[in-house]
ZALOFI-585248 format. One record per residue: x, y, z of N, C-alpha, C in turn; residue in three letters. Coordinates in pm, whole numbers, padded with zeros to 5 digits, always signed. Layout:
N
XYZXYZXYZALA;...
//
This chain:
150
+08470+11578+10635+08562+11536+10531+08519+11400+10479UNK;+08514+11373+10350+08449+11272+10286+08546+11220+10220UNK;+08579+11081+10249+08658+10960+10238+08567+10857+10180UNK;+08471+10838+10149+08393+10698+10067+08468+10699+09969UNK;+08477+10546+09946+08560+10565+09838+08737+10412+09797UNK;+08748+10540+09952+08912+10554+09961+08940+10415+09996UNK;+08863+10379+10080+08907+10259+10160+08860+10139+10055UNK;+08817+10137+09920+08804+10039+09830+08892+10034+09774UNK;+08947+10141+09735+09089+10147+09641+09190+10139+09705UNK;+09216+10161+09841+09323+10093+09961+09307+09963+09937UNK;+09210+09884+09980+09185+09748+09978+09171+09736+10132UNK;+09139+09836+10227+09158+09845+10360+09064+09924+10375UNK;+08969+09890+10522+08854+09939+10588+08935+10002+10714UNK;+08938+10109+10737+08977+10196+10836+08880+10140+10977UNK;+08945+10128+11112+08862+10136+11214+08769+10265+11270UNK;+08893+10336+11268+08939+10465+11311+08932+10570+11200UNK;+08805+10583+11152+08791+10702+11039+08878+10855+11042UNK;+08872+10891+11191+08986+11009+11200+09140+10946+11194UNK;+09174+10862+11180+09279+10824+11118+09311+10842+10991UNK;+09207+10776+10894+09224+10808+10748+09235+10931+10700UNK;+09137+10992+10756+09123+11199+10721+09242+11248+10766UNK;+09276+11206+10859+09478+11258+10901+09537+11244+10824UNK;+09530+11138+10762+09649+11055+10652+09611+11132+10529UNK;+09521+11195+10518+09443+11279+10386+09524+11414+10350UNK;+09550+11478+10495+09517+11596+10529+09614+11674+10520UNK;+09617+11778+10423+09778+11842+10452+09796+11945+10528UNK;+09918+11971+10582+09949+12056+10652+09899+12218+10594UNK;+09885+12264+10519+09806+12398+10452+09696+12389+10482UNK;+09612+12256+10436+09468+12253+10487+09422+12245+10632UNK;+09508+12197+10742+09494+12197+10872+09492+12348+10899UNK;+09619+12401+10871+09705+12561+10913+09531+12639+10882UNK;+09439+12682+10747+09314+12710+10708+09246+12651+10807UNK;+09226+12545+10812+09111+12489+10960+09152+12584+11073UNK;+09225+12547+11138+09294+12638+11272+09265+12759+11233UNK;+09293+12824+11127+09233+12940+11148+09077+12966+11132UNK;+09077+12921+11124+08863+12912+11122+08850+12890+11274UNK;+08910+12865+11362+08942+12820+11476+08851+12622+11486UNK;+08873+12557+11370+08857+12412+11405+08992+12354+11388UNK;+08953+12248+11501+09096+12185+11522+09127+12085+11387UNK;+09256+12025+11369+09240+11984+11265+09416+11950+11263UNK;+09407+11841+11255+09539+11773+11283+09630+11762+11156UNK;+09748+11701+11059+09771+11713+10929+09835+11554+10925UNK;+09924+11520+10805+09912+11395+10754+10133+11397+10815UNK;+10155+11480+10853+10296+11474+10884+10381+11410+10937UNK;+10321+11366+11053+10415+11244+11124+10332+11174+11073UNK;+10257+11097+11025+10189+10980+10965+10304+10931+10860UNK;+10308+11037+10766+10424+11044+10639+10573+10927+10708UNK;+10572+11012+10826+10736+11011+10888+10676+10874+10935UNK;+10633+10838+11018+10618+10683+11054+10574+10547+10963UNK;+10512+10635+10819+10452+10545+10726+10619+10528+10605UNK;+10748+10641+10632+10829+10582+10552+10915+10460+10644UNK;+10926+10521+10727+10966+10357+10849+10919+10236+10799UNK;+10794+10221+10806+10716+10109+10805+10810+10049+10679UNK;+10732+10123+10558+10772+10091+10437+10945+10049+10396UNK;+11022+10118+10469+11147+10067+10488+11146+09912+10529UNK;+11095+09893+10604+11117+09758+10721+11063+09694+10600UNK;+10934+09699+10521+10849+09584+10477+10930+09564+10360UNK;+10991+09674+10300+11082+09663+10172+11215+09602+10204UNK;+11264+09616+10283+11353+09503+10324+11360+09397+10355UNK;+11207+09340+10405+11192+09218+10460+11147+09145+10290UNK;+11088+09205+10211+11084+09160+10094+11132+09154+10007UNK;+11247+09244+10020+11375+09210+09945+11432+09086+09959UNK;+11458+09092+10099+11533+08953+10092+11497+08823+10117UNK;+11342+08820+10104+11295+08738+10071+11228+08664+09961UNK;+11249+08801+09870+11296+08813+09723+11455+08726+09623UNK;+11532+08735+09774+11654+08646+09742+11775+08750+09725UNK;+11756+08855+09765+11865+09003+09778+11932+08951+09856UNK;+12097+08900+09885+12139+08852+09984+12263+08934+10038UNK;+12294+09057+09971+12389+09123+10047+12332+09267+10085UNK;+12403+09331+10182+12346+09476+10246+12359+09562+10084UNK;+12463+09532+10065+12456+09680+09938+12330+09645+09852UNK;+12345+09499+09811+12205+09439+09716+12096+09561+09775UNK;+12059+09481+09875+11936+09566+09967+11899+09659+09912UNK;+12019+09748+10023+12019+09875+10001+11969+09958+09851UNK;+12059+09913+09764+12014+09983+09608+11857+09944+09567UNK;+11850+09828+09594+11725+09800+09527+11627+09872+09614UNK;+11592+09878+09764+11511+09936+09830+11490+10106+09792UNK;+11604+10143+09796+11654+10291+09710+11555+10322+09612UNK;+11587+10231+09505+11494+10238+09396+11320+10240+09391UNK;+11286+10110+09525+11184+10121+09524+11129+10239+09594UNK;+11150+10311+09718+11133+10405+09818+11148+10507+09721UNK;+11207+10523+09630+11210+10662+09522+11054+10753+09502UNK;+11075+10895+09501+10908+10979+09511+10872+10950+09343UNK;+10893+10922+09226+10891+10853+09118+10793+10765+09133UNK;+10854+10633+09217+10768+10508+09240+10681+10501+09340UNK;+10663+10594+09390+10565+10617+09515+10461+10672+09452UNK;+10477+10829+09395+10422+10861+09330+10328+10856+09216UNK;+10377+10668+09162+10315+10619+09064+10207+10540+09111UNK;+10263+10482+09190+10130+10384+09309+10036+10444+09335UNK;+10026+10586+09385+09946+10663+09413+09893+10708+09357UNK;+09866+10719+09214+09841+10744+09101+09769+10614+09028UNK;+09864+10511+09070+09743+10355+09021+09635+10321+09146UNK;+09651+10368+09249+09535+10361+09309+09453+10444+09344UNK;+09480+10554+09266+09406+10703+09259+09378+10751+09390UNK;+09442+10826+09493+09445+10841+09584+09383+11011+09595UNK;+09465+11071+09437+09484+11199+09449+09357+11306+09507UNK;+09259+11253+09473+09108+11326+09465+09050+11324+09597UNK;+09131+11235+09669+09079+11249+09823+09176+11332+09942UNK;+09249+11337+09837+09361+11452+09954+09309+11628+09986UNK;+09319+11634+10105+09262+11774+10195+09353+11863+10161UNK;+09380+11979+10082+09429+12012+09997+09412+12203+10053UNK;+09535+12255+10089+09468+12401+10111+09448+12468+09988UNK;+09400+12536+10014+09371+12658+09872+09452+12678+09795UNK;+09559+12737+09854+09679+12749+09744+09729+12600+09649UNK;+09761+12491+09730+09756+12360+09675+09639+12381+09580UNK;+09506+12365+09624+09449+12343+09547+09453+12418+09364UNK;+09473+12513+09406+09489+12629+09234+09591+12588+09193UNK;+09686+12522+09238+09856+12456+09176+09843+12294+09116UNK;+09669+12238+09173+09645+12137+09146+09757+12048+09153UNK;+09778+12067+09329+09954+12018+09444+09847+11815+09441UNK;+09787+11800+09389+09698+11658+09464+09795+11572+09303UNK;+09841+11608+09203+09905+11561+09060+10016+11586+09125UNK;+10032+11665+09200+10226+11637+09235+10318+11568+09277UNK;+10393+11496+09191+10493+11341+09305+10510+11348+09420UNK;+10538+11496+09484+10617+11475+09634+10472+11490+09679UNK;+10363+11554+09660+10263+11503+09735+10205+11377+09751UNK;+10218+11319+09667+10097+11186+09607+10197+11073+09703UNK;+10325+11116+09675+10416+11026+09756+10407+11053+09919UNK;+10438+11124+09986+10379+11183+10083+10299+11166+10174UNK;+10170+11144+10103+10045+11103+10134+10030+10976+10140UNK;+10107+10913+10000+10098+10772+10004+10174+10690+10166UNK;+10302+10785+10185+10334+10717+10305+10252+10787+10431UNK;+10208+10839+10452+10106+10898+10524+09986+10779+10563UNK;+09934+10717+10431+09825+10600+10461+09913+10482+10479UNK;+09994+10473+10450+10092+10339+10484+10068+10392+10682UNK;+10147+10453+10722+10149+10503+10859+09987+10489+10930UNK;+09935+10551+10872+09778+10531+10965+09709+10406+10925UNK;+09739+10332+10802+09710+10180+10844+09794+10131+10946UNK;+09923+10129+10978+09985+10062+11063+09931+10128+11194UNK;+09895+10275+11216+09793+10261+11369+09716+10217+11348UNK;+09620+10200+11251+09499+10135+11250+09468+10003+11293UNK;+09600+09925+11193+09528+09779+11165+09649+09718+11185UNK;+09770+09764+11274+09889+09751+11315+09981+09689+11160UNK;+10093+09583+11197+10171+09574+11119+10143+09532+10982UNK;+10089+09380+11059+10028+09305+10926+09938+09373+10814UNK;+09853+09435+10866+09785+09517+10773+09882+09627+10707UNK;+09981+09693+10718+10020+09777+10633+10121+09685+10567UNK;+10154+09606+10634+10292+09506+10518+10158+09412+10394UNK;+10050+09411+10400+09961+09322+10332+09976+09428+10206UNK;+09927+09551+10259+09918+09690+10157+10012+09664+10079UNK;+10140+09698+10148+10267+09726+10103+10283+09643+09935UNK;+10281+09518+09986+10357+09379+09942+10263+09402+09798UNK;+10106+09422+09817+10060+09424+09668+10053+09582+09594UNK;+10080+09679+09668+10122+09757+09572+10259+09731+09513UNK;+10336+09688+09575+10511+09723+09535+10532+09602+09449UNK;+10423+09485+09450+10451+09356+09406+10507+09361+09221UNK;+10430+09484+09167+10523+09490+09002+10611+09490+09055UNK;+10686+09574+09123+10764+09632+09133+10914+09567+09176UNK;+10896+09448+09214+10980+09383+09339+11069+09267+09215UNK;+11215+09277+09263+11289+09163+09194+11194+09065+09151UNK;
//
């Protein structure tokens, strides 16, 4: 699986190259591997631990943004965490062309789709934070979301 590329337009050098290809990888395209009988892991809990992250870092920059009440927070983080604005990031840092894509995805051309692009996007949020632990995915975070932020 071929990732050159990726890690320029991240702004992040992977340690752990089977990390990045996880964070790539969708669950259709794994399910096709396995049946070829190669192993082949997918981008799913990456997703699930990379919207965590992104929670925490969007809150810590909210209110250090000057958001000073929970509801403040709350709405504005809302807004930003939206598959819309995820989806768009992922799209300004062109992510789409490197996603592992099963067959069927692929003919639906699923790599242009918000809930994927979003998805995925929290997927590499998550495997930078195994990678390159916190700091490195809140560094990510802070300059993609930075239009974006009060």
């Amino acid at each position: 699986m071929l990732t050159i590329g990726i890690e320029d337009l991240l702004g992040y050098v992977f340690y752990d190259k089977d990390t990045l290809n996880r964070a790539l990888t969708r669950k259709a395209f794994a399910n096709e591997q396995k049946q070829r009988n190669c192993p082949c892991l997918d981008q799913e809990i990456f997703s699930t631990l990379g919207d965590a992250v992104l929670k925490t870092v969007l809150v810590d920059l909210l209110i250090r943004a000057g958001c000073s009440t929970p509801d403040e927070i709350t709405q504005k983080k809302k807004e930003l965490e939206r598959e819309e604005l995820l989806s768009r990031i992922a799209g300004e840092i062109r992510i789409g062309s490197f996603i592992h894509l099963g067959a069927g995805e692929e003919k639906h051309h699923a790599d242009q789709q918000p809930y994927v692009l979003a998805e995925t996007l929290e997927a590499l949020i998550g495997a930078i934070f195994i990678d390159g632990g916190y700091e490195a995915a809140e560094q990510r975070i802070k300059r993609w979301f930075d239009p974006y932020l009060p």
